[in-house]
N, C-alpha and C positions, 0 to 999 in steps of 0.2 A: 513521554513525548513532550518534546519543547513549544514553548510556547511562541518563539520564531518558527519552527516548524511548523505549528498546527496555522497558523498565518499565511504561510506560503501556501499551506496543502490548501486552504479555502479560497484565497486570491487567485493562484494561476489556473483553477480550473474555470474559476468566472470568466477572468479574463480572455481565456482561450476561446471558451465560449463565445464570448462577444464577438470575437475577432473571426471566428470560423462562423458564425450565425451572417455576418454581413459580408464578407467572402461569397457566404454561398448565395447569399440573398442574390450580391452584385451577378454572381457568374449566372448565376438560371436566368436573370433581367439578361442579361447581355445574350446569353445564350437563344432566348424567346425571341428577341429584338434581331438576331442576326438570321435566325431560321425564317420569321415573316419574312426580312430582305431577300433570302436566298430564293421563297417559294413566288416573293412577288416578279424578282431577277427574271428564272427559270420561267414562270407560267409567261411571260409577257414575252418573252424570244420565242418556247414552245407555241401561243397562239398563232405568233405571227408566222412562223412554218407551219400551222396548219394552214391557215388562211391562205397561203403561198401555194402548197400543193393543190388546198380544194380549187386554185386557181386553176390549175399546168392540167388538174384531171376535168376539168371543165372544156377547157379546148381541146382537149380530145376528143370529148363529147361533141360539142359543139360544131368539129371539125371532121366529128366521123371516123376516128383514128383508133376509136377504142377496137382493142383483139388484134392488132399493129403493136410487134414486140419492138421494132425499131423505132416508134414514136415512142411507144411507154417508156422506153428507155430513154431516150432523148429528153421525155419527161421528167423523169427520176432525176438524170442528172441535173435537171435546172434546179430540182428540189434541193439537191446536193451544193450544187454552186450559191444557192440563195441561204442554206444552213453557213457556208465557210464564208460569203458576208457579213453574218450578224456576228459571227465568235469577235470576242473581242481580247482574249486570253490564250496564250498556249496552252491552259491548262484544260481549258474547255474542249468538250466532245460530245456528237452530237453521231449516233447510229441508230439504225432499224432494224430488227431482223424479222425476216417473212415468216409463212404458215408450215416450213419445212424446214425453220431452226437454220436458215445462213442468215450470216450476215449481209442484210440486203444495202444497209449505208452506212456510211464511215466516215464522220469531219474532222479534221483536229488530233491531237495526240493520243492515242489509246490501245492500250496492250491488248489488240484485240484480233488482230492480222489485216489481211486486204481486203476492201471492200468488195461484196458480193462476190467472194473468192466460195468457192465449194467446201462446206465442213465436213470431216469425216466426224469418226463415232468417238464415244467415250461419255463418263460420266464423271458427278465430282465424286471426290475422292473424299470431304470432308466436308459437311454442311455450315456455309456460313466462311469456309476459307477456299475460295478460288484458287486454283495455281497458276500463272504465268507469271509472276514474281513482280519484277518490278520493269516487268521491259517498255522501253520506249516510244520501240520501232513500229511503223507504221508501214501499209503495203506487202503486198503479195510474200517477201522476204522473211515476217515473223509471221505467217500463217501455213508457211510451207516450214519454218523452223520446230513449229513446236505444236502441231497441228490438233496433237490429243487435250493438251493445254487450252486450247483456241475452243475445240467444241463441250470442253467437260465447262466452262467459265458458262459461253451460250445457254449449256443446256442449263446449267443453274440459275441462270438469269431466268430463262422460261419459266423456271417451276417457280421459280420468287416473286415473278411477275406475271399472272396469267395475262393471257390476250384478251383483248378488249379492256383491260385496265387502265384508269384515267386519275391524276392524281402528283404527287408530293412522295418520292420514296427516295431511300437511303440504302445504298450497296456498296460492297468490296470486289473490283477489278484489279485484275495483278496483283493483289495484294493492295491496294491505293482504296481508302475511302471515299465513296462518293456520295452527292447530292443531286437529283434527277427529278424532272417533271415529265410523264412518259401519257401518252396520248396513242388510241389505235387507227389509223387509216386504211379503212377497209379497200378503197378501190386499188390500192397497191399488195391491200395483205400484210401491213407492215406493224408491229408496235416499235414505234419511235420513243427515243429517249434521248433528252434535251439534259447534260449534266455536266457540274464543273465538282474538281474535286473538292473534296469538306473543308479540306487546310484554308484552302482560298476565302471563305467565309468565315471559319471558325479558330480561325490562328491568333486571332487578338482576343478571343476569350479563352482559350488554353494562356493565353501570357497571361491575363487577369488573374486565371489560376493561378498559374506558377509564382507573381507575383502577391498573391493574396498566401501563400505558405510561405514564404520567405520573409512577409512581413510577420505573420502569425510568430515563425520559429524567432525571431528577432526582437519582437514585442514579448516574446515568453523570458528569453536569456536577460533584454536591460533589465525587467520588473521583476525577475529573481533578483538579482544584484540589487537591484534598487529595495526588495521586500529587506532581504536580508542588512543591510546599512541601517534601513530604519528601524527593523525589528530589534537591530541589535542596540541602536540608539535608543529604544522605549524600554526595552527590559533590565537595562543595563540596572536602575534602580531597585527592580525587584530582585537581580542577582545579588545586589550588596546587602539585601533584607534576608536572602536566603544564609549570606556571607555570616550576615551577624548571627542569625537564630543556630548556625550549624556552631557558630564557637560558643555560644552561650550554654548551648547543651554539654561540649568538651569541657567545659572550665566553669560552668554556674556561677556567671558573672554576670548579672541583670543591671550590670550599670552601663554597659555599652551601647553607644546608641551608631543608629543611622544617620546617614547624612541625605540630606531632600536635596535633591539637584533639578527639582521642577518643580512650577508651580503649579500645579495638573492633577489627576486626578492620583496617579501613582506619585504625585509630591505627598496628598495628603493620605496614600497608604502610608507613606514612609513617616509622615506625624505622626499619622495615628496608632503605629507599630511603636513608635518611640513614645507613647501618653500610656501604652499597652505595659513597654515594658518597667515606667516608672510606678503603675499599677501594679505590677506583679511584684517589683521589688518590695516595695509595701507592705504586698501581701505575703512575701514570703517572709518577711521581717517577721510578721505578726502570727505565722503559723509555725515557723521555730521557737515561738514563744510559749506559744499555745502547746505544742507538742514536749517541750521541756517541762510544761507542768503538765501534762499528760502522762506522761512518764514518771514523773514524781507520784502522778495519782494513784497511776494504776501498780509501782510499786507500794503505795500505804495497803489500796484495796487487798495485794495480794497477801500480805501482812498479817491482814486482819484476817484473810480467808483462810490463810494457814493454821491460824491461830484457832479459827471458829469451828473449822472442819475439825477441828476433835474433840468438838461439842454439839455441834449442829451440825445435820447431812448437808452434802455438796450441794444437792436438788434445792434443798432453803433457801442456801446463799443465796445462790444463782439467783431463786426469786423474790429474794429481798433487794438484791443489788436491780433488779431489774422494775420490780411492783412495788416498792417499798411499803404502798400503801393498800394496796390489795393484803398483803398478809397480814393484816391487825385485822381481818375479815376471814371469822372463820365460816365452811363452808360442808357441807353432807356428799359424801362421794363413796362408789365402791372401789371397794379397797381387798386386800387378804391380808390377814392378819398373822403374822408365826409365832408363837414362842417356844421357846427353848430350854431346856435346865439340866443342873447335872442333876444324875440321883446319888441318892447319899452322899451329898457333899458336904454336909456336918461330920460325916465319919472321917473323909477325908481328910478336909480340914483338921483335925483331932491330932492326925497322925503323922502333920506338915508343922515344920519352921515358918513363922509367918513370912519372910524372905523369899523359901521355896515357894510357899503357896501363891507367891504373887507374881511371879516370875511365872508358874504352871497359868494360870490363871489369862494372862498379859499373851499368852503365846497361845492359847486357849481360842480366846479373843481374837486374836488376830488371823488365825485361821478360817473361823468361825464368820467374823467379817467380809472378809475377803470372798467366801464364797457367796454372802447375802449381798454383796454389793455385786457380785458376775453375775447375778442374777435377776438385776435392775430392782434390790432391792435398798430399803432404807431403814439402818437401824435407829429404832425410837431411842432406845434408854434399856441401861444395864440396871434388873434389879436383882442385885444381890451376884449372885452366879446366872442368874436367868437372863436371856435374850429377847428383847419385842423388838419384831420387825415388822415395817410397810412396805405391802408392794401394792403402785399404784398410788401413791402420793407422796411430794405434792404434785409428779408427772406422770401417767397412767402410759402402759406401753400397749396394751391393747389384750396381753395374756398375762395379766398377773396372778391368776390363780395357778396357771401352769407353772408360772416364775416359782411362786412359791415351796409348790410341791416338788420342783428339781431343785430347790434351794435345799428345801429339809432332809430330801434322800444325800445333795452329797455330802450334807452336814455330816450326817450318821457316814458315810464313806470315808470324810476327809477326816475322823475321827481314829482312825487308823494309823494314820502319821503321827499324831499328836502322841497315841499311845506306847508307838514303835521307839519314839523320845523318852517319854515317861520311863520306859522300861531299861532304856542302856543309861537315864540318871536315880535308877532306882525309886521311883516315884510311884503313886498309885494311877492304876488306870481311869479312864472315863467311862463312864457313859451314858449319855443323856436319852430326852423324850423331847421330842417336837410335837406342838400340837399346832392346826392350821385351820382357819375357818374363814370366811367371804362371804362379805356384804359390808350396806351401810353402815357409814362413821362419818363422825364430825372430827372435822381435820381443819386444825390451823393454830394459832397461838392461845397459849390457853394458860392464865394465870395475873400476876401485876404490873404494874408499871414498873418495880421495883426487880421483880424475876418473873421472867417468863418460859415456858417452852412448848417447841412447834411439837404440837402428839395428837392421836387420837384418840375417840373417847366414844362409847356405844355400846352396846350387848356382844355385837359382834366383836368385839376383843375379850369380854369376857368370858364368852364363848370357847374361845382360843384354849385361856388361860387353863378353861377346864378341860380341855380335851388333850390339852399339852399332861394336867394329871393322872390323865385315865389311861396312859400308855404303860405306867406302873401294873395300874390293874391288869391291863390286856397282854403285859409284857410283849408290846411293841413299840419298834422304835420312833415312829410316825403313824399320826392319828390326825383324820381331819373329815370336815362335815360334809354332808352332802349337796350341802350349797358352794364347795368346790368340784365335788364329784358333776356338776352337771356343767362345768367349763372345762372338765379334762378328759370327760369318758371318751375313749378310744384312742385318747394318744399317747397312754402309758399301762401299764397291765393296775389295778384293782380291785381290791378284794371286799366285799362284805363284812363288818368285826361286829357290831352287833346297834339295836335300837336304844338309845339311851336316853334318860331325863336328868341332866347333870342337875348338882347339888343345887335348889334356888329355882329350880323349873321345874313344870308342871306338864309340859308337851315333849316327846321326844323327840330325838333327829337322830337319824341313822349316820352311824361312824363308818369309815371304811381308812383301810391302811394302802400302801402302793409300795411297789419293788421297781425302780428301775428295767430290770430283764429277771425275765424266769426260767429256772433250768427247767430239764423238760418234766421232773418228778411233781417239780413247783404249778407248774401249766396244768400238768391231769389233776390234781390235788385241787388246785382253784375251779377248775372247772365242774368238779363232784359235787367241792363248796355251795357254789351257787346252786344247783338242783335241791344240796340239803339246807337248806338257809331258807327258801322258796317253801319245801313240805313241814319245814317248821313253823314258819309263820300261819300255815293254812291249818297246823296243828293237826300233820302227821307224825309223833313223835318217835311211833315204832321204826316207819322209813327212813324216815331222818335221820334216827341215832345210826343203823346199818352203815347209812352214806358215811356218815362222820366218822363210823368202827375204819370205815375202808380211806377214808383217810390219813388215819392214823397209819395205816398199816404202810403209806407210802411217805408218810412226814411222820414218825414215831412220835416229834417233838414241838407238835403245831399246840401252839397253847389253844389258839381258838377253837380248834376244831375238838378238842381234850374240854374247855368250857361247853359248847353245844353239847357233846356227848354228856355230861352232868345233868345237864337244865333235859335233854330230852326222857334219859330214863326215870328224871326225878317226877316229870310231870304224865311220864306213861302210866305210873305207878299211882300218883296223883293229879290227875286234871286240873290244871287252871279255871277259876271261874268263864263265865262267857265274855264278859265283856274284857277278859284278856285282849290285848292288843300286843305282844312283845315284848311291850317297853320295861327297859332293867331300871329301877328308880335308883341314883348314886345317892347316900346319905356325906358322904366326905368329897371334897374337893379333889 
């Protein structure tokens, strides 16, 4: 909506306002002031007819004449002749009717028929709309014409006006509004009605109206025209600021300016739009500056990131570019640790071109990668053939022991492709051992000013390292500690491998390995496991060994369960001491 519009919409409704507030004021003042006149008019001609007849019904008394229908009459009519003295308007009319609904008197003009003429019957037909229209006639003539008309008006009059009513009242005859002062005179039986019609009183305050809306409609039409001129006179400025700011946007030319055509407060818009847009050119000057070497920057950084990321994880970058000084501060966090390794990969090596082998090697790698990184993790450092990886720094995703453990399973999966290659270039196969363990490490840079690298450093990697060896022993592919096992149990299948004190420790911790999904031979066979793993620790050895017989019988080829079976009939035959606890003590790494 414009702003000459919203101008107009707020003025002319004031406006009218105003104009219809003092209108109305005028016409109800006029209107008060003309009805006093009328009630004072009316009540002072009605006094003086009463005063006139209590006169005429005196001398009859006086005279003795009362119960004499030819004096009452003779009466009546002076009352009558002394009513058609006072009128002083054709408009005015002046009747009574008796205790039996006629019309007992009749002065003046009024659609009412002959005076003291006999009424027949009828009722009104409409409350509040008399019928006899607009007639004029007077005398015996329009009461003999239209006589239902004549008594249904009476009879309405009666009921609007009960008898013995004294007072200031307002009615429709023939259709014709009137104005009446009506007064009852009992020794005739009559209620009298002293009335001139409304027009006669009230026709110069209907013109006050009629004039008071003609001025309104009239005073509405200039001061539109008039709103509109000057609206369009005031805005005119801010349309040439609209002018400028719409081309400035087409064409990004902040050197154009506006032109001030007033000295006013919309002049010093129009300055201070034009101070606006020499500030902005300014500033635009200075942030195409800023941004050309932003650009410059952010291609050196990306340079560098290119180049770092195949030395340092993306997660460092990130937060060296961002903490530069946070990471010269190393810090204690949980973490899970993986490592990785081929076996026998002195053999293989042996039997490879050094060319080929680093080509197997490179594509090894990058498989191998790829899935530690889907998996929000971060590799440390390649030793040798072997793989350390972090999950959980230097940004922690909230399950990185899970991370880890689907890392290692699809390591062994994605292990598959790599081979399926090996094999149509004639190469040897793989196969590695991941070992995975969780908890505290110290993580951050760690070395000289000279060489540095972001790694971790704690038990809990060397933890790892050994459990990544004991997959040889257990010949399984994945091995990790139970300080993972209590961030993953239940949302991947687990099995039990046995209590261990790797080389260098004196306390054991229980191993367990994980599958992905378990066929169903896999699922009864794990679930026998744990029953016999349970009576073997309590050093049931005879039950035990049965369960593990009957595992075998549905996995022919479970190393573990082929280990239990060993340690159990070995120790039926010979007992362990008491203070037996489990634990296998490793003498090798």
């Amino acid at each position: 909506m414009s702003i000459r519009l919203k101008i107009i919409i707020v003025v002319i409704p004031l406006l009218i306002a105003s104009v219809v507030l003092v209108g109305v004021s005028s016409y109800f003042s006029a209107a008060s002031a003309v009805t006093q006149l009328a009630v004072d008019f009316l009540t002072f001609k009605a006094e003086e007819l009463e005063t006139y007849a209590n006169s005429q019904w005196n001398l009859l008394v006086d005279n003795g004449f009362v119960g004499r229908s030819d004096m009452e009459q003779a009466a009546q009519a002076a009352v009558e002749s002394f009513g058609r003295n006072i009128m002083r308007s054709s408009t005015e009319a002046i009747f009574a009717i008796d205790r039996d609904g006629k019309l007992a008197l009749q002065v003046g003009s009024l659609p009412l028929g002959s005076s003291r003429g006999t009424l027949e019957g009828g009722v009104p037909q409409a409350a509040g709309n008399l019928q006899g229209g607009g007639n004029q006639q007077s005398g015996s003539a329009a009461g003999a014409a239209n006589p239902v008309d004549l008594a249904a008006e009476v009879a309405l009059l009666q009921q609007t006006v009960p008898a013995g009513q004294r007072g200031f009242i307002t009615m429709k005859l023939g259709g014709i509004e009137r104005v009446a002062v009506t007064f009852p005179f009992a020794p005739f039986g009559w209620q009298v009605f002293v009335s001139e019609q409304r027009q006669a009183f009230f026709g110069d305050v209907e013109t006050i109206a009629q004039t008071t809306l003609y001025i309104l409609v009239g005073a509405t039409l200039i001061s539109i025209l008039f709103l509109l001129l000057m609206t369009n006179y005031l805005t005119r400025p801010i349309e040439k600021v609209v002018q400028v700011m719409r081309h400035i946007i087409e064409s990004n030319n902040l050197s154009e300016r506006v032109s001030v055509l007033y000295k006013d407060e919309i002049g010093q818009l129009s300055h201070t739009f034009n101070l606006m847009l020499e500030e902005l050119d300014q500033a635009y000057n200075q942030i195409k500056k800023y941004a050309f070497e932003a650009v410059v920057a952010q291609k050196r950084e990306n340079r560098i990131r290119n180049i770092f990321q195949l030395y340092v994880p993306k997660d460092v970058i990130d937060e060296v570019f961002t903490n530069p000084d946070k990471m010269l501060v190393g810090n204690n966090r949980d973490v899970a640790i993986l490592f990785s390794d081929i076996r026998s990969f002195t053999t293989i090596s042996e039997k490879m071109a050094p060319d080929a082998l680093v080509n197997a090697l490179n594509r090894y790698f990058s498989i191998m990668v790829d899935v530690i990184v889907a998996q929000n993790g971060m590799v440390d450092k390649y030793i040798g053939d072997a793989i350390m990886a972090v999950f959980g720094a230097p940004v922690s995703h909230g399950h990185d022991a899970l991370d880890s453990v689907l890392a290692g399973l699809e390591m062994t999966e994605s292990l598959t492709i790599f081979n399926d290659e090996q094999k149509r270039t004639g190469g040897p196969e793989f196969k590695i051992g991941v070992g995975i363990n969780y908890g505290i490490v110290t993580v951050g840079n760690i070395g000289c000013d000279k060489k540095m690298n972001y790694t971790v450093i704690g038990d809990t990697v060397n933890l790892a390292s050994r459990l990544e060896g004991l997959t040889k022993h257990y010949h399984q592919p994945i091995l990790f500690s139970e300080y993972v096992y209590e961030h993953i149990q239940g949302k991947i299948p687990c099995r039990m491998v046995d209590k261990v004190a790797v080389k260098g420790k004196t306390q054991g911790v229980p191993i367990l390995t994980a599958r992905r999904e378990l066929t169903k031979a896999e699922a009864e066979a794990w679930k026998i496991h744990e029953e016999a793993v349970d009576l073997y620790y309590r050093r049931s050895f005879t039950r035990s060994a049965e369960l593990f017989e009957k595992i075998l019988t549905i996995l022919p080829e479970d190393d573990i369960a082929l280990q239990y079976l060993e340690r159990c009939q070995r120790y039926a035959k010979n007992p362990p001491p008491t203070e037996w606890d489990g634990v296998e003590v490793m003498t090798e790494k």
